[in-house]
C-alpha positions in Angstrom: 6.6 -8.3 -16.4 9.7 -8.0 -18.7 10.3 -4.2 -20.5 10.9 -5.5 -24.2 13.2 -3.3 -25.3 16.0 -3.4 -22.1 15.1 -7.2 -21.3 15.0 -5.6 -17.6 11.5 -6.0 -15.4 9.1 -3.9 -15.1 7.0 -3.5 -11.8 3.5 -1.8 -12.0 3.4 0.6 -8.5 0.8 3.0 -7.7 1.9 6.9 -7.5 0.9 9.5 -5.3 -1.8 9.9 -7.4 -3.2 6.0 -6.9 -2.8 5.6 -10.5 -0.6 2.8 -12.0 2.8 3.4 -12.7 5.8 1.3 -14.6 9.0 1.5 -12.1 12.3 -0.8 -13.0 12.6 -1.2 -8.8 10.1 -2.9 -6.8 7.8 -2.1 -4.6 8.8 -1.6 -0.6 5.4 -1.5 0.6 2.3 -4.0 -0.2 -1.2 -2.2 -0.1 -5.1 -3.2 -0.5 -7.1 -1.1 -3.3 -10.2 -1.4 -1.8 -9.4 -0.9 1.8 -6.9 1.6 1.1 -4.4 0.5 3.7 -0.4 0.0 2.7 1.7 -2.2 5.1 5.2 -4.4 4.8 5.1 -6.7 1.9 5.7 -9.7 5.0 2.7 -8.7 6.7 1.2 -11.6 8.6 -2.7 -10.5 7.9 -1.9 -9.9 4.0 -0.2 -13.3 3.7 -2.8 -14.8 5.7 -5.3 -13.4 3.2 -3.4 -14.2 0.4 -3.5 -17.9 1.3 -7.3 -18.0 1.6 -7.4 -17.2 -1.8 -8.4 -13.2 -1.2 -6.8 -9.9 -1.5 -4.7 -10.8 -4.3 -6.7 -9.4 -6.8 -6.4 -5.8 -4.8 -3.0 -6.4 -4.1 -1.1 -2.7 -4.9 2.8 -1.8 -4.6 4.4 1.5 -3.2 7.5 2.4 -4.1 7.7 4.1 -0.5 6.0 5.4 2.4 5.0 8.9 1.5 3.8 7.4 -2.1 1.3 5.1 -0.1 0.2 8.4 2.0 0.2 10.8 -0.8 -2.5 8.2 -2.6 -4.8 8.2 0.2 -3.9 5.0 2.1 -3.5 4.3 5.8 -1.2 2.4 7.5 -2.1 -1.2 8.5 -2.8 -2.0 12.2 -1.6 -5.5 12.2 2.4 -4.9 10.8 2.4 -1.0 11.3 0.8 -0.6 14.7 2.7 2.6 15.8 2.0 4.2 12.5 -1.5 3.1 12.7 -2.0 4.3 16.0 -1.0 7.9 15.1 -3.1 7.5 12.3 -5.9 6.9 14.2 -5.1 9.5 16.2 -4.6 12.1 14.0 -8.3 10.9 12.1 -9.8 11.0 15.0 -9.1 14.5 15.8 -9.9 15.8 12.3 -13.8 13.9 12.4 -13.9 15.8 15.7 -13.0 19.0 14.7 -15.3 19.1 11.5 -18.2 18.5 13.3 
């Protein structure tokens, strides 16, 4: 998408909030809406997906990292496995301690 008045484009990125917001820089990070996970746009799963035909339509855009956490997403096993990992972790460990 093209801003009309600075001829410059326009990305649409979800906030911290996971609402929808204009930026003039893209994205760094892909994500999934529904399964709230974020990842690198190269991913090999999301492309893979992408070329069946799905996820497209839930594709989201972070402009960073913290953004994509902030919103409520998680990090993606396949292209973040590390981060996932302490993710999982760190989930784990909450579940446990509420019940």
């Amino acid at each position: 998408m093209t801003d009309r008045t600075s001829g410059q484009p326009t990305y649409t990125l979800r906030g911290p909030d996971n609402k929808p917001c204009r930026s003039g820089t893209p994205g760094t990070l892909g994500g999934h809406r529904r399964g709230k996970l974020y990842g690198l746009l190269d991913c090999p799963s999301a492309l893979c997906a992408m070329a069946r035909g799905r996820y497209v339509r839930y594709r989201v855009f972070f402009a960073d990292e913290g953004t994509a956490i902030a919103a409520g997403y998680r990090p993606c096993a396949v292209c973040l496995p590390a981060k996932y990992q302490r993710w999982k972790a760190a989930h784990k460990s909450r579940k446990g301690s509420t019940s």
